[in-house]
C-alpha positions in Angstrom: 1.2 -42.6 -104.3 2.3 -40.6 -100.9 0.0 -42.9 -99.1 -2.2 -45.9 -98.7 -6.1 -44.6 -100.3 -8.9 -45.7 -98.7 -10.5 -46.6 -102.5 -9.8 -46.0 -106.0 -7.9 -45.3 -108.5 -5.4 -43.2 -110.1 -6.2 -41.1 -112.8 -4.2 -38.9 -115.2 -7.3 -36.5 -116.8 -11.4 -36.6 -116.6 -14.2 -36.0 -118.1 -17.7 -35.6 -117.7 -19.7 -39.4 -117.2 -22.6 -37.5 -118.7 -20.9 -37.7 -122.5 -21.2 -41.5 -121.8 -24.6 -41.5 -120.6 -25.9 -42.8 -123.8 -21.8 -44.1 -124.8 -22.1 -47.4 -127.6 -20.8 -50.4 -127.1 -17.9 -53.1 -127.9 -15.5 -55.6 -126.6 -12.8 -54.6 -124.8 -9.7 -55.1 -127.1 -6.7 -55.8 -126.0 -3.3 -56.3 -127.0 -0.2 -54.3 -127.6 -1.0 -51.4 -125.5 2.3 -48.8 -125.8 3.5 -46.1 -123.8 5.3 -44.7 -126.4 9.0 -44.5 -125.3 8.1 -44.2 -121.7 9.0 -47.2 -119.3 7.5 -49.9 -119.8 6.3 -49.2 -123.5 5.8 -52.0 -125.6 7.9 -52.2 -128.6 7.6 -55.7 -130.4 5.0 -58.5 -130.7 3.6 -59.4 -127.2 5.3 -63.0 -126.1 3.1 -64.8 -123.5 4.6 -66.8 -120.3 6.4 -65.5 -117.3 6.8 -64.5 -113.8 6.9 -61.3 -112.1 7.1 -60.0 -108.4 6.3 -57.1 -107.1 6.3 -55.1 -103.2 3.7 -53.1 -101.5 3.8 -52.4 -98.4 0.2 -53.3 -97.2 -1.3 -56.2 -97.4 -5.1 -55.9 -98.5 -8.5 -55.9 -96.3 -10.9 -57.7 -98.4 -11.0 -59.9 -101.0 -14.6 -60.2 -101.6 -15.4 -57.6 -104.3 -18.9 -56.3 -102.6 -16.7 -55.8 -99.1 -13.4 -54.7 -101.1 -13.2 -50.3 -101.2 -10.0 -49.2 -100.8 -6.8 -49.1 -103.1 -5.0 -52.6 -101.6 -7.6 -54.2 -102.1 -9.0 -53.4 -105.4 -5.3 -54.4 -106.6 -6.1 -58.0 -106.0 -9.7 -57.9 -106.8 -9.9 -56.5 -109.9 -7.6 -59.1 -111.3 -9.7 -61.9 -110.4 -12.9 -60.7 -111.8 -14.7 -58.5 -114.6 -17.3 -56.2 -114.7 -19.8 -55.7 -117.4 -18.0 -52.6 -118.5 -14.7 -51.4 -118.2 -12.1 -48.7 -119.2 -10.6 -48.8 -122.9 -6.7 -50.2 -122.2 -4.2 -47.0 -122.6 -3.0 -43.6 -120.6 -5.5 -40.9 -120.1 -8.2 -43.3 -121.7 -11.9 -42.9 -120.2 -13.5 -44.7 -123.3 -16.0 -47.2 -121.8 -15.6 -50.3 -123.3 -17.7 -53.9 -123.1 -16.0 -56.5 -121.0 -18.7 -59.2 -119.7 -21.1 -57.2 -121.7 -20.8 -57.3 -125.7 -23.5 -54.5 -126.0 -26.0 -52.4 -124.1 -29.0 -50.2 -124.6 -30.1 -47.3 -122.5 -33.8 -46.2 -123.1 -35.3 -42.9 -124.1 -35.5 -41.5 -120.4 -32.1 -42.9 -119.2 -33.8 -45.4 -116.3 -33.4 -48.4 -118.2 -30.1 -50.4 -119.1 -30.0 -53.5 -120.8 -26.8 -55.5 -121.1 -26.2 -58.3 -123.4 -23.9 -60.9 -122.3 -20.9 -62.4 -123.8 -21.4 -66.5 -124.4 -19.5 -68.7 -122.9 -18.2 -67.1 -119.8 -17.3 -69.5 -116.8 -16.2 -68.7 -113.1 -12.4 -70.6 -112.5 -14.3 -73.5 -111.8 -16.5 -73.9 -115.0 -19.8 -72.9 -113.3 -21.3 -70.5 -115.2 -22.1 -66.9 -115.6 -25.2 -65.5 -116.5 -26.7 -62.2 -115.8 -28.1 -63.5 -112.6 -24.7 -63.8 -111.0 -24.7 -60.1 -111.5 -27.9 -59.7 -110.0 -26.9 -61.6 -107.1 -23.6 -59.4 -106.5 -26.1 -56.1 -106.3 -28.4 -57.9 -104.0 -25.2 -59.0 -101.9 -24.2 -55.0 -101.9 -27.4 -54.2 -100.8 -27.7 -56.7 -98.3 -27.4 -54.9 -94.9 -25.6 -57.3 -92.7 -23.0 -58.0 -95.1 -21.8 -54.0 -94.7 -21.0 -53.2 -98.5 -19.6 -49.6 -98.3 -20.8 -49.8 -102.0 -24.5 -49.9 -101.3 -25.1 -46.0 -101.6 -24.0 -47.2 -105.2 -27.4 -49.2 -105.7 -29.9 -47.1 -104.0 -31.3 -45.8 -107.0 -32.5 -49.2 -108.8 -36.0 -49.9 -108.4 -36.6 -51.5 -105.2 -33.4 -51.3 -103.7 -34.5 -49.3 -100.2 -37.4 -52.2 -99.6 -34.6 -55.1 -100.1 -32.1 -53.3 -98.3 -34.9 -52.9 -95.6 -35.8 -56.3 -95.6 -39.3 -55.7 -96.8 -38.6 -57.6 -100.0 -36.7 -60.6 -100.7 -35.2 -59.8 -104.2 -34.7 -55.9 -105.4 -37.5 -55.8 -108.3 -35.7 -53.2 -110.8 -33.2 -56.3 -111.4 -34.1 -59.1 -113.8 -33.0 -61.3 -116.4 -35.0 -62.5 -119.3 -32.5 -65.1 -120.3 -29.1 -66.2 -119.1 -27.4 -63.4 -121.3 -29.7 -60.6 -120.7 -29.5 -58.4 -117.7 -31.7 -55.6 -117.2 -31.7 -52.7 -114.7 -34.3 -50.6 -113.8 -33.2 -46.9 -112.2 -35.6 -44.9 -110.1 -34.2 -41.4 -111.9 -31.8 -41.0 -114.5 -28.0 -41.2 -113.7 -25.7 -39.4 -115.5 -22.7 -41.5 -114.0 -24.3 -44.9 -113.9 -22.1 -47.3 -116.8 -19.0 -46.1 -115.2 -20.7 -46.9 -111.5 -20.9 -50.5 -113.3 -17.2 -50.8 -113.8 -15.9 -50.4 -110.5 -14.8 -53.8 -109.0 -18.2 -53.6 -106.8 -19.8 -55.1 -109.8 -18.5 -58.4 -110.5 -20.3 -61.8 -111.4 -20.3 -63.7 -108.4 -20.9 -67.7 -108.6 -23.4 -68.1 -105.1 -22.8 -72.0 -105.2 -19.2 -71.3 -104.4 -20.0 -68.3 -101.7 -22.5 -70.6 -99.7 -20.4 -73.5 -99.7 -17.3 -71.4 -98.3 -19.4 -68.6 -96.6 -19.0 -64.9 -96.7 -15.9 -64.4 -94.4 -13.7 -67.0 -96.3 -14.7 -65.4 -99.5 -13.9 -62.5 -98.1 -10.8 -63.3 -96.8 -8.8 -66.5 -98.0 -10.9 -68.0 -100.8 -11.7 -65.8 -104.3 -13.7 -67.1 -107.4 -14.1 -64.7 -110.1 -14.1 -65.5 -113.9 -11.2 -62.1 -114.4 -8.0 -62.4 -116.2 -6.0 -64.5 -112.7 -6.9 -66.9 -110.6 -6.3 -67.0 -106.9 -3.7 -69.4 -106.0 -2.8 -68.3 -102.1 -3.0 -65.2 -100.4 -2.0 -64.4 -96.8 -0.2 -61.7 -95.0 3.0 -62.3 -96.1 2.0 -62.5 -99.8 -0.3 -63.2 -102.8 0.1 -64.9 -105.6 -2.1 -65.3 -108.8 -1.7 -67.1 -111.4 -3.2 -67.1 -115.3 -6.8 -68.2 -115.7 -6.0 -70.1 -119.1 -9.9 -69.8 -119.9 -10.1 -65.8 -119.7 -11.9 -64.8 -122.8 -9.9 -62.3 -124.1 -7.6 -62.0 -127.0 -5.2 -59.5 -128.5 -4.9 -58.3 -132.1 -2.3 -61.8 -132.5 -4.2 -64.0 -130.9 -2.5 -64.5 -127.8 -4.7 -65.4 -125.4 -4.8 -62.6 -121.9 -3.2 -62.3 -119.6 0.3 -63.0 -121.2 2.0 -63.5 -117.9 1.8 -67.4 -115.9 1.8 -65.5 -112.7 2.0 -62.5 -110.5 3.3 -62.7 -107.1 3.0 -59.7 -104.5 5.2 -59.7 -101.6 4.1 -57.6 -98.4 6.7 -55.9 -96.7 6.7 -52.7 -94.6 9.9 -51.4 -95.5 9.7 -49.2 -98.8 12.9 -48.2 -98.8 13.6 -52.5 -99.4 11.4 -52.1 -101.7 13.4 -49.6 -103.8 16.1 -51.4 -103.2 14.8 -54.5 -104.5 13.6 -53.2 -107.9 17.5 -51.4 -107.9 18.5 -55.1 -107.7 16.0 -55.5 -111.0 14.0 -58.6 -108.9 10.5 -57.0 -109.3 8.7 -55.7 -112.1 7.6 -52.1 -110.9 7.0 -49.5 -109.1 3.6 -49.1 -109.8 0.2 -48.0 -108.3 0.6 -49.5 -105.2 3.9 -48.9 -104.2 5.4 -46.1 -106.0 8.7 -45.0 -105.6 9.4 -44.1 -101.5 9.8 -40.0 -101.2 13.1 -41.0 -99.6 14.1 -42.2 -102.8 13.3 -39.7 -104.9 16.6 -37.9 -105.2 18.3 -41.3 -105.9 15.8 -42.1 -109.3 15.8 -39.1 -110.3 19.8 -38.4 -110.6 20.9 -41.7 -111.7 21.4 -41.8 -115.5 20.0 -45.8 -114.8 16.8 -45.1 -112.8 15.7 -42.1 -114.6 15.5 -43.9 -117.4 12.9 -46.3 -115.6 10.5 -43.4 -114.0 6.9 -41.9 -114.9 5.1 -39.5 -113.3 1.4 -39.1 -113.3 -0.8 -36.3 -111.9 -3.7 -37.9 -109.9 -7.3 -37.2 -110.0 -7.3 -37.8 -106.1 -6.8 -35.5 -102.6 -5.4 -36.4 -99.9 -6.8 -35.1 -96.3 -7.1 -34.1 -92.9 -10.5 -35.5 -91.7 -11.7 -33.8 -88.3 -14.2 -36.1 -86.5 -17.7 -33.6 -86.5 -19.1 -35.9 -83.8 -16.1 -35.3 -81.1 -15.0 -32.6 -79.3 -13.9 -30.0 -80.1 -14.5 -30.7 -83.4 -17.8 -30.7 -83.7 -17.4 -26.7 -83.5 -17.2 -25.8 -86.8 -14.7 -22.7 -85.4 -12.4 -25.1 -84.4 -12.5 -26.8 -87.7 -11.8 -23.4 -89.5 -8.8 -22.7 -87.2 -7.2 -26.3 -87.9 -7.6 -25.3 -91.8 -5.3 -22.2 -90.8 -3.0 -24.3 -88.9 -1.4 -26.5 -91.0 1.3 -26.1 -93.0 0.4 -27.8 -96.2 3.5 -26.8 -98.2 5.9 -28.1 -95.6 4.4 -31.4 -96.2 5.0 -31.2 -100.1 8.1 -30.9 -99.2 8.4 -33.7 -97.2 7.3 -36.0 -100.2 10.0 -34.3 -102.2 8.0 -31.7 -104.3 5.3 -34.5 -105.8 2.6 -32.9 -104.8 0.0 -29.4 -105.5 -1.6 -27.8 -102.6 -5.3 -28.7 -102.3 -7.9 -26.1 -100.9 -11.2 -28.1 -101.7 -12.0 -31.6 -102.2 -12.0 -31.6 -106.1 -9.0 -32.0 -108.0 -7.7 -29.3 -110.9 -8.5 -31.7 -113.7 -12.1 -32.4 -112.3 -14.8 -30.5 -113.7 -16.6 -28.6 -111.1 -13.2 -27.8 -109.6 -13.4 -24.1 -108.7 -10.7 -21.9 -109.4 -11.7 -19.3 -107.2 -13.3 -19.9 -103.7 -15.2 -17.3 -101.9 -13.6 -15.7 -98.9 -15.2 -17.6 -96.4 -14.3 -20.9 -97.9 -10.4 -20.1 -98.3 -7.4 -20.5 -96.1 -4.1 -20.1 -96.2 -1.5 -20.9 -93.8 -1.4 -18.5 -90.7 -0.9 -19.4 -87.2 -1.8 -16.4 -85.7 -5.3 -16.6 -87.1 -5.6 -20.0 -86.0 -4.9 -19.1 -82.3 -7.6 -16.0 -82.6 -10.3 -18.6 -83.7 -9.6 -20.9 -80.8 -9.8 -18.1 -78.6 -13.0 -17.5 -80.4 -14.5 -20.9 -79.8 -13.4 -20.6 -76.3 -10.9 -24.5 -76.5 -7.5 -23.7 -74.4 -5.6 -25.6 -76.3 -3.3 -26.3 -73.2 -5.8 -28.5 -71.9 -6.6 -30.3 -75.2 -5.7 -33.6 -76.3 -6.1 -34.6 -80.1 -5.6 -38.2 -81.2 -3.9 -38.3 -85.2 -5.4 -41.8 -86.6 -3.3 -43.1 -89.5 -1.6 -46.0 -91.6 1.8 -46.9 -90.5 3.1 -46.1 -94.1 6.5 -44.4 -94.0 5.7 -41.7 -96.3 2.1 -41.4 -94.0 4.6 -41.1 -90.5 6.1 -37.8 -91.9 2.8 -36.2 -92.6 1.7 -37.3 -89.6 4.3 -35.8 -87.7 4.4 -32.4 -89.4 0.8 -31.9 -88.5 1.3 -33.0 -85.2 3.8 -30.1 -85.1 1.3 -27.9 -86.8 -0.6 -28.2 -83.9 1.5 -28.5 -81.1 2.4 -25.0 -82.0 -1.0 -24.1 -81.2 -0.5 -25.7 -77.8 -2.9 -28.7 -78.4 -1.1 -32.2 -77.0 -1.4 -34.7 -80.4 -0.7 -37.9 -80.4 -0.5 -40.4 -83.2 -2.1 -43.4 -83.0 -0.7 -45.5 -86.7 -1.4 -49.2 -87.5 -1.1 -51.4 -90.5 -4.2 -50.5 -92.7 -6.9 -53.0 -91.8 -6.9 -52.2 -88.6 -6.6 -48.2 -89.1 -9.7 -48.5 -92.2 -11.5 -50.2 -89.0 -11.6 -47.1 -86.7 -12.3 -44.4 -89.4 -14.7 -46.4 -91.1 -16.6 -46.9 -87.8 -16.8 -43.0 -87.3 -14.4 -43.2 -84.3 -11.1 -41.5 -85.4 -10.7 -38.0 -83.7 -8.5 -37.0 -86.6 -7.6 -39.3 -89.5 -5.0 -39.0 -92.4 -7.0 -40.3 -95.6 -6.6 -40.1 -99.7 -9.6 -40.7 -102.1 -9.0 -41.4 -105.7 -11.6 -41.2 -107.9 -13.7 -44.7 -108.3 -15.1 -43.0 -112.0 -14.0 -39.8 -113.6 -17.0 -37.5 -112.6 -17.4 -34.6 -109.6 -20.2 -36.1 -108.1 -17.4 -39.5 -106.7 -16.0 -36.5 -104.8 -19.1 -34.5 -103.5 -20.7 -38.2 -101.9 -18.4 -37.8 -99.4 -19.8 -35.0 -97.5 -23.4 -36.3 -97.8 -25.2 -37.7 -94.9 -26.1 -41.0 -96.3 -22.3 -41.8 -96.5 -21.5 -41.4 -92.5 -19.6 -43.2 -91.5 -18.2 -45.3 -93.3 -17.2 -42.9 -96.3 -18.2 -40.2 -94.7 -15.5 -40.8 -91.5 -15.5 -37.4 -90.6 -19.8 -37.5 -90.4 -20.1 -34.3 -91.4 -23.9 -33.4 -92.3 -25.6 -30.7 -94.0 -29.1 -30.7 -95.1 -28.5 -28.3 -98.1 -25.7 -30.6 -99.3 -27.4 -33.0 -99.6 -30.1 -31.6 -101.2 -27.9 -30.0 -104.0 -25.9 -33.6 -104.4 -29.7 -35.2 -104.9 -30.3 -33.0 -107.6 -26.7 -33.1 -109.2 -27.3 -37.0 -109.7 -30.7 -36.5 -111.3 -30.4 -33.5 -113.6 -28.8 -34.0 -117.2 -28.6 -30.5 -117.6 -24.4 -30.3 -116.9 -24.0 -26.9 -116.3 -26.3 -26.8 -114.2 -25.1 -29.8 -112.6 -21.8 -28.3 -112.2 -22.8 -25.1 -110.9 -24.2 -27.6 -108.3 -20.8 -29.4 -107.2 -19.3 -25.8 -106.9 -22.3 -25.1 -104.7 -21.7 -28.2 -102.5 -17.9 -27.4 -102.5 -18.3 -23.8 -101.1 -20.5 -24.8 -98.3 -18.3 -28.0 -97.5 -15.0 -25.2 -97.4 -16.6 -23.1 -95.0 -17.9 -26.0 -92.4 -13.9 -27.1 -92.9 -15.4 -31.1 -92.3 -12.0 -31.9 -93.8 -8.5 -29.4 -94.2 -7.5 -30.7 -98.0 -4.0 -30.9 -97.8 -2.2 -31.7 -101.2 -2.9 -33.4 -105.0 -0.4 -36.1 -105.2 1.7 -36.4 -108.0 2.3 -39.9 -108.0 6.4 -40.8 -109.4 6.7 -45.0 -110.8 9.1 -47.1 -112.3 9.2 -49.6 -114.4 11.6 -52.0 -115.7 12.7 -51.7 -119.3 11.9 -55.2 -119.4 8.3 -54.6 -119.0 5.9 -54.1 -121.4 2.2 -53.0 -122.4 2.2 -51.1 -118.6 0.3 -47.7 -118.7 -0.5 -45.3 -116.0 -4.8 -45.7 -116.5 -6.8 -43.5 -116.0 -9.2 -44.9 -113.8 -8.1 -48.2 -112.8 -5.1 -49.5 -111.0 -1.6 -51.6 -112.6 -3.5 -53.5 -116.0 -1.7 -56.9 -115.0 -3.3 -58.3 -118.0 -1.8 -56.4 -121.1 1.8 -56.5 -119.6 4.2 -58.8 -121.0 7.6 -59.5 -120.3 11.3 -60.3 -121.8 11.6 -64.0 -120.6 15.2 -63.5 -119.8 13.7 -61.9 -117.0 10.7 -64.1 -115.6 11.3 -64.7 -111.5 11.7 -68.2 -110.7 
């Protein structure tokens, strides 16, 4: 990817969460999980042991998985836990699958979900799980000082607002009849709600360990999950994980998951070193997290080696241009239309070498709900001029404007960052950038205080409505950075998470997206095309669909494990 995301997850094609409203159940299986002749395909029995490294760029924010929202982080974190549901292993796959759940049931009306647990599961350190450690990870989301920017994600189980409130001391929609047996009780029906439960949010947590380390180690230096790897260390140079030799899951051989001893990812700024280094053939991929640098495009692409090595996957994510509807002069929604004119969105494609379609609403192409045609008042194109007559309109001399550019320090990031600050300079606005590492960038727009930011969303679960939540009122500011708020928006989003009727409830998305393109909260500026690579040594690694690199179904050559 172009850039560092503030959540999610990379996706190749979607389709509607309300065909899995009422999906059956399973384990997850796993196993042998080809890519065909693509990189990384795996073409012999699966041999367990080894080492790999890999490079990013950024090191992550949080390691706690009810704090943890953004791309860098969800790496790490959803290695060292499970959900009760996940994704079925394989490209393109949206097939929700069991994982800490063998089997659920969803009654007649669609409030009421009942998950059965596996037996047997442990946390690393042999407590238990049982369905109240998932309990107490919702009530730890919905705890208000913790700060989970996953709690609009609970507010519809029963008696989440008077816990969250602190008018109750447990939420009353959560129970469990028995260890294995977790039931939730939802205040409407919600036509995205199993694949809401497989986002990292949603992991067991033991609260013996959390209260004997406290929330901010847990969050910071000190995991325990009961995923596929263990924590061994983790600071900001590096983190290494290493096989949890008690994960449940097998493959179709019997090898026991993950197949690899360990898993070591280096930070370091440089992404052209990072090229270079997988060049050298000293780290495994890349992947998700660091894909290959735009710089180095021309070089993978032409070498009869490297090309070999690449995949390319189109994205179910945008990337954008927030503008700050609480500071001037961008809380004049003029203004906001005349930056949409003002930027130069194919120039930037460029800049990433060509990987990349230009966006003109928040929803990708493959994303039903996406509109193919916008109304006039809710399309742009690029044209100065027009830009310049709209200032003039909202009466902002640009001459004696300053705009502050928020971003991440990624290299890719810096080129963007200075081809809009060209965009607008043109205008005769004064810009100045203001990039960081990513904590400390995610810590400004998150807080609502970014003038203009530079951020990508990728899609937590394959459905419109992940997309639409951003411009609703209830998400400001810590999704919502740009705090953007429109009653009627809201309204329509309300009713596009409680109807079942899908046309309907896409005819409400395209609604919400019309209305959102005419306030111009944000200036959509390109669908990534994101470019990998992947040794030929590696194995079982897919581009999925929904979640990021599957650690736990590669496997490697053993002539190649790093020391």
């Amino acid at each position: 990817m172009a850039a560092k995301w503030q959540k999610g997850l990379a996706a190749v094609a979607s389709i509607s969460a309300l065909g899995l409203l009422l999906a059956g159940c399973g384990t997850s299986g796993g196993g042998n999980n080809s890519t065909g002749n693509t990189p990384g395909g795996a073409t012999a029995k699966p041999v367990e042991g080894g080492n790999i490294v890999l490079d990013e760029t950024q090191g992550l924010k949080d390691l706690d998985p009810a704090l943890a929202y953004d791309t860098q982080s969800w790496e790490v974190v959803q290695q060292l836990n499970d959900q009760l549901v996940t994704y079925a292993p394989g490209q393109n796959n949206t097939k929700l699958v069991g994982m800490d759940a063998t089997s659920w049931d969803i009654s007649s009306d669609g409030k009421t979900y009942t998950f059965h647990l596996r037996s047997g599961l442990k946390f690393w350190n042999g407590d238990p799980v049982t369905a109240q450690s998932y309990i107490d990870e919702i009530q730890r989301i919905a705890t208000k000082s913790l700060g989970s920017g996953g709690e609009w994600l609970v507010e519809n189980i029963v008696g989440e607002q008077a816990f969250f409130n602190g008018k109750a001391k447990t939420i009353s929609g959560l129970s469990a009849p028995d260890p294995q047996t977790l039931v939730i009780n939802l205040t409407d029906p919600n036509a995205a709600e199993l694949n809401v439960l497989a986002m990292p949010f949603f992991s067991p947590v033991d609260m013996k360990f959390i209260q004997s380390v406290g929330n901010k180690t847990f969050d910071s230096t000190q995991a325990m999950g009961d995923g596929p790897f263990e924590l061994k260390t983790i600071n900001s140079n590096e983190a290494v994980l290493t096989k949890n030799p008690n994960y449940w899951q097998k493959d179709q051989y019997g090898n026991k998951l993950p197949y690899l001893n360990q898993v070591t990812i280096r930070i370091n700024q440089n992404a052209q070193v990072d090229a270079m280094n997988f060049e050298k053939g000293t780290t495994a991929w890349l992947g998700e997290q660091q894909a290959i640098p735009s710089a180095n495009y021309p070089q993978f692409e032409s070498s009869p080696t490297l090309k070999k090595d690449v995949v390319k996957v189109a994205q179910n994510s945008v990337f954008y241009l927030g503008l700050n509807n609480k500071i001037a002069p961008f809380n004049n929604p003029t203004v906001r239309q005349a930056i949409e004119y003002a930027i130069n969105k194919p120039a930037i494609i460029k800049l990433l070498g060509g990987h990349g379609l230009v966006a003109n609403q928040p929803l990708p192409p493959n994303m039903p709900g996406y509109e193919k045609t916008l109304p006039p008042d809710a399309t742009y194109s690029y044209n100065p001029t027009k830009a310049k007559q709209m200032l003039q309109q909202a009466n902002v001399d640009p001459s004696k404007t300053t705009l502050t550019l928020y971003s991440a320090n990624d290299p890719d990031q810096m080129k963007e960052d200075q081809s809009i600050q060209q965009d607008l300079q043109n205008l005769g606005f004064t810009v100045k950038i203001k990039a960081t590492t990513w904590g400390p960038f995610l810590d400004v727009a998150e807080k609502g205080n970014a003038q203009m930011f530079c951020l990508g969303w990728i899609q937590d679960y394959p459905d419109a409505g992940d997309f639409m939540m951003l411009f609703t009122t209830s998400q400001i500011p810590v999704n919502n950075s740009a705090q953007y708020s429109n009653k009627q928006v809201d309204q329509w989003y309300n009713e596009a998470n409680t109807t079942t009727d899908q046309t309907k409830r896409l005819q409400l998305f395209q609604d919400m997206t019309n209305q959102v393109m005419k306030d111009a909260p944000w200036v959509p500026l390109y669908y990534p095309i994101a470019t990998f690579a992947i040794q030929p040594w590696v194995h079982g690694w897919f581009a999925p669909s929904v979640l990021l690199d599957p650690m736990q179904y590669v496997w490697i050559d053993q002539s190649h494990s790093a020391s």
